[in-house]
N, CA, C and O atoms as a DFTB+ gen file, in Angstrom:
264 C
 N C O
     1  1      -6.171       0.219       5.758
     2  2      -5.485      -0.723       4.889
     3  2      -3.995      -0.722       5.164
     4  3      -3.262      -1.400       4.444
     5  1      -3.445       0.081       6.275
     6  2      -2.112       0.168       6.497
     7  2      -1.398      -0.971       6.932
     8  3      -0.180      -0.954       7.110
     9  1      -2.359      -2.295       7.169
    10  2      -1.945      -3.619       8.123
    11  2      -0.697      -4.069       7.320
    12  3      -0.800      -4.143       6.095
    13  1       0.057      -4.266       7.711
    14  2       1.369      -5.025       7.396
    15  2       0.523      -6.363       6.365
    16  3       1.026      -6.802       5.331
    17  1      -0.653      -6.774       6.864
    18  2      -1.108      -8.068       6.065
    19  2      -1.582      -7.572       4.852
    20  3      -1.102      -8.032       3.815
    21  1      -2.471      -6.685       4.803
    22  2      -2.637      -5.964       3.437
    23  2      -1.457      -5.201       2.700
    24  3      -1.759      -4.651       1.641
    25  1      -0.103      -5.105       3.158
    26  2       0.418      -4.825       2.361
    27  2       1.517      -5.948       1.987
    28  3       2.409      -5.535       1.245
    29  1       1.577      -6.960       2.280
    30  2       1.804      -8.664       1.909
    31  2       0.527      -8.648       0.558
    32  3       1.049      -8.809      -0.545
    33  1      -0.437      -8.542       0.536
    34  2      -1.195      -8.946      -0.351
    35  2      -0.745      -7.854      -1.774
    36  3      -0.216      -8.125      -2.852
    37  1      -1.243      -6.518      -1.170
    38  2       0.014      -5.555      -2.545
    39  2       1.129      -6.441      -2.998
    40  3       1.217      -6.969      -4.106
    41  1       1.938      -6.534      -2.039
    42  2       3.342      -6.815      -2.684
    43  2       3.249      -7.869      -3.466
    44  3       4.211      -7.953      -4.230
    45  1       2.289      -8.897      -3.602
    46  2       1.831      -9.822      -3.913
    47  2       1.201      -9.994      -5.418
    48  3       1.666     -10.618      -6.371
    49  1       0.027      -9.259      -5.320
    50  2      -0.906      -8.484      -6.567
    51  2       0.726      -7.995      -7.566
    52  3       1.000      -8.644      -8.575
    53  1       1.791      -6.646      -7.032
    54  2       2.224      -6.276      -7.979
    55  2       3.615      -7.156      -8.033
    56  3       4.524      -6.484      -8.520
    57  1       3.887      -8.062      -7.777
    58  2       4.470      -9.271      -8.481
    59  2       3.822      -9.948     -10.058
    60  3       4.439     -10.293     -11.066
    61  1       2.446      -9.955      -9.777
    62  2       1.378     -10.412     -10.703
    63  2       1.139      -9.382     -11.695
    64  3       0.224      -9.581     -12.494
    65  1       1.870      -8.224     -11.779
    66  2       1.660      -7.211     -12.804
    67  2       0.098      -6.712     -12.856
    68  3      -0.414      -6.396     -13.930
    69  1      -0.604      -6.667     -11.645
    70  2      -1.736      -6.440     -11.244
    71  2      -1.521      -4.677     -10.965
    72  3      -0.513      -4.302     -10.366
    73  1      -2.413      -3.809     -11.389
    74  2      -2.530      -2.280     -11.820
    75  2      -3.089      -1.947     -10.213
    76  3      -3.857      -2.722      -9.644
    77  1      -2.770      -1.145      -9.810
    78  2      -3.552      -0.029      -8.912
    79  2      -4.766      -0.416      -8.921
    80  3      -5.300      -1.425      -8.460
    81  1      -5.015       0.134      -9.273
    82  2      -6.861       0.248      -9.953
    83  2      -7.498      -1.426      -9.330
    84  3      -8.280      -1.806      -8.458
    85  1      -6.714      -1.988     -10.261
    86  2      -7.603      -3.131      -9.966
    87  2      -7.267      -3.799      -8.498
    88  3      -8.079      -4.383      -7.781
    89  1      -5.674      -3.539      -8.185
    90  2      -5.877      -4.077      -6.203
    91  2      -6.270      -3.205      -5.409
    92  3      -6.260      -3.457      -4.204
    93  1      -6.756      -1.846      -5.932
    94  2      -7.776      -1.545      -4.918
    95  2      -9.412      -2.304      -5.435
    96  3     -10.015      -2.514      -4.383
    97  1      -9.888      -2.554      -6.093
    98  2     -10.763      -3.247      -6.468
    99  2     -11.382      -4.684      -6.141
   100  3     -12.562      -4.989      -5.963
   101  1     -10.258      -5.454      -6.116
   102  2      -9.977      -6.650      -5.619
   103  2      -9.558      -6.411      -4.166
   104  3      -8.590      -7.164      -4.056
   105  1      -9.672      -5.991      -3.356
   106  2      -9.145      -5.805      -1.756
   107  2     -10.225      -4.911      -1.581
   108  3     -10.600      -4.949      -0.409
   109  1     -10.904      -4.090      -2.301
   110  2     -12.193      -2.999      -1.728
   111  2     -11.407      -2.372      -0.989
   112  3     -11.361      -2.543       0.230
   113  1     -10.605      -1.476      -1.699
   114  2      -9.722      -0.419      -0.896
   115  2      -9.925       0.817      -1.227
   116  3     -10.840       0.580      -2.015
   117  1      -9.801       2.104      -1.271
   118  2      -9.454       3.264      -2.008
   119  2      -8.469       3.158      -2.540
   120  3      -7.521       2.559      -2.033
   121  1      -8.433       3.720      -3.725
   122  2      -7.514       3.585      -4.732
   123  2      -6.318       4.075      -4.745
   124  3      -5.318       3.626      -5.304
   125  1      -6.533       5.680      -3.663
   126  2      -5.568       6.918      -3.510
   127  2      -4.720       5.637      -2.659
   128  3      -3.741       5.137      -3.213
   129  1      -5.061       5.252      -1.585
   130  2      -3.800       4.229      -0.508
   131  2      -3.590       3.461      -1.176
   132  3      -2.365       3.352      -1.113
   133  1      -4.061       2.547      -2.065
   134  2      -3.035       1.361      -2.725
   135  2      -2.372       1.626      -3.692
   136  3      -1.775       0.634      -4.111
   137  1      -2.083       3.109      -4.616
   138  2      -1.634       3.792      -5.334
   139  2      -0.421       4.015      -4.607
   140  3       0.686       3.902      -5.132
   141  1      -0.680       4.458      -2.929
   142  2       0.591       4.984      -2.412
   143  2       1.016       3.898      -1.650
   144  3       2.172       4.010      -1.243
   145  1       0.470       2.953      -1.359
   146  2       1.267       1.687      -1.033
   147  2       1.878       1.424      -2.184
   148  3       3.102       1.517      -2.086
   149  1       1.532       1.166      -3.112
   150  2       2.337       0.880      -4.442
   151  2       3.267       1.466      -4.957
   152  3       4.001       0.954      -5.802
   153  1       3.379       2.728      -4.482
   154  2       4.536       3.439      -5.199
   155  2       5.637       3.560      -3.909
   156  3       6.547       4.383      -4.011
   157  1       5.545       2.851      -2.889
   158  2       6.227       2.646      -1.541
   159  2       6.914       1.674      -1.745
   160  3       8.125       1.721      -1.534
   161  1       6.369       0.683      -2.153
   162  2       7.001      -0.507      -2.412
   163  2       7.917      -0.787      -3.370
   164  3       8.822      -1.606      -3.211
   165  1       7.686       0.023      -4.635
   166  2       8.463       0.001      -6.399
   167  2       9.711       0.301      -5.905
   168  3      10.760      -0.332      -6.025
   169  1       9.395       1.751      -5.108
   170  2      10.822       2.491      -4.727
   171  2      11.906       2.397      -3.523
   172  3      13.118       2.611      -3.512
   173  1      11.179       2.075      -2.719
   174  2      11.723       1.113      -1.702
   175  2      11.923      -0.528      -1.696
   176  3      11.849      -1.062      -0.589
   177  1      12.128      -1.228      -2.650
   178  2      11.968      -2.762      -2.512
   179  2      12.786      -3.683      -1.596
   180  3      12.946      -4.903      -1.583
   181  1      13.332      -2.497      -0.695
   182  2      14.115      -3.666       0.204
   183  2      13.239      -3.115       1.918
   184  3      13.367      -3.504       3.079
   185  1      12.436      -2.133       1.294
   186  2      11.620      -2.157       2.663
   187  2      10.633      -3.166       3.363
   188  3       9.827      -3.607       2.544
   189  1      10.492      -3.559       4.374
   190  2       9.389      -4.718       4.951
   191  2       8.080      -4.181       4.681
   192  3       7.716      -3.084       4.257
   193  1       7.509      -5.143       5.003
   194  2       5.983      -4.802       4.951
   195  2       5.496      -4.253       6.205
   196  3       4.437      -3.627       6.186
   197  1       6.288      -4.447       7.554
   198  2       6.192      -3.419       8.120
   199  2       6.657      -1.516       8.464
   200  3       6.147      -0.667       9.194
   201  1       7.775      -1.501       7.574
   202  2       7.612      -0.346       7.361
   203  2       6.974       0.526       6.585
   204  3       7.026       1.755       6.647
   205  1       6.229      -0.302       5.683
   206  2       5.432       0.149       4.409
   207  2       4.396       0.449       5.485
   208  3       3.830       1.542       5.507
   209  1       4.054      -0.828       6.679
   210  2       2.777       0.082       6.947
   211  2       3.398       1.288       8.226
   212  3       2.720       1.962       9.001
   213  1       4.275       1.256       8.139
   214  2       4.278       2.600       9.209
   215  2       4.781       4.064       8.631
   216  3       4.763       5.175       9.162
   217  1       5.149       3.712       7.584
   218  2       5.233       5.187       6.514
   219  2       3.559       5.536       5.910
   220  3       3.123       6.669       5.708
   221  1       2.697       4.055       5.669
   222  2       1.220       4.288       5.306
   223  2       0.402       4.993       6.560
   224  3      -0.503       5.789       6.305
   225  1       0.779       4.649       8.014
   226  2       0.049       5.262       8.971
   227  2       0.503       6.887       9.601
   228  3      -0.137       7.717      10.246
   229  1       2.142       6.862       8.984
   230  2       2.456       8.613       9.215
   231  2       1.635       9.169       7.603
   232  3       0.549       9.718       7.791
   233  1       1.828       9.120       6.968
   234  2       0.982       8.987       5.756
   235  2      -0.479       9.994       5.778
   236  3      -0.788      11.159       5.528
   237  1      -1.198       8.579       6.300
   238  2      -2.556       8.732       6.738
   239  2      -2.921       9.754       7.537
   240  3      -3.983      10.339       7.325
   241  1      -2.039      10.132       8.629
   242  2      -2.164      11.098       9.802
   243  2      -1.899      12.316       8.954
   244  3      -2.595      13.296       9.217
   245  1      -1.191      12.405       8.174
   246  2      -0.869      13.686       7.689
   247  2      -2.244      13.791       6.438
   248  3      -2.848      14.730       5.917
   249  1      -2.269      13.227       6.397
   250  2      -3.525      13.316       5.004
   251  2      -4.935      13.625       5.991
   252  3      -5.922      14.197       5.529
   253  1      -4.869      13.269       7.053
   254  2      -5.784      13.696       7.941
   255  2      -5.993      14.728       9.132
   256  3      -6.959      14.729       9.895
   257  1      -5.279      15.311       9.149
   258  2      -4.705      15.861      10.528
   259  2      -5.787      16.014      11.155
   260  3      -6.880      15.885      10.604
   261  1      -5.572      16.435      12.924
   262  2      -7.048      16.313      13.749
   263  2      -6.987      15.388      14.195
   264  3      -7.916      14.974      14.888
């Protein structure tokens, strides 16, 4: 879900005062990544949607290592 296009659609949803919960729901995402896309975006709001997804894919790697 790290695509720069899915996180256009976040930024999108929480314009709409749309909850976590429910844009992972509505996108069929895990909840834990659109939680942390979401809290990427609140606090950073002058970041692109491509750096959102490249902090989501160092992110991911670390949440995964291997």
């Amino acid at each position: 879900m790290s695509t720069e296009n899915g996180n256009c659609q976040v930024r999108k949803k929480i314009r709409k005062n749309t909850s976590a919960e429910e844009i992972a729901e509505i996108l069929e995402v895990g909840p834990i990544s659109i939680a942390r896309i979401c809290e990427l975006i609140r606090n950073h709001p002058d970041w692109d949607d491509e750096r959102i997804g490249s902090e989501m894919r160092e992110w991911e790697k670390n949440m995964n290592p291997g």
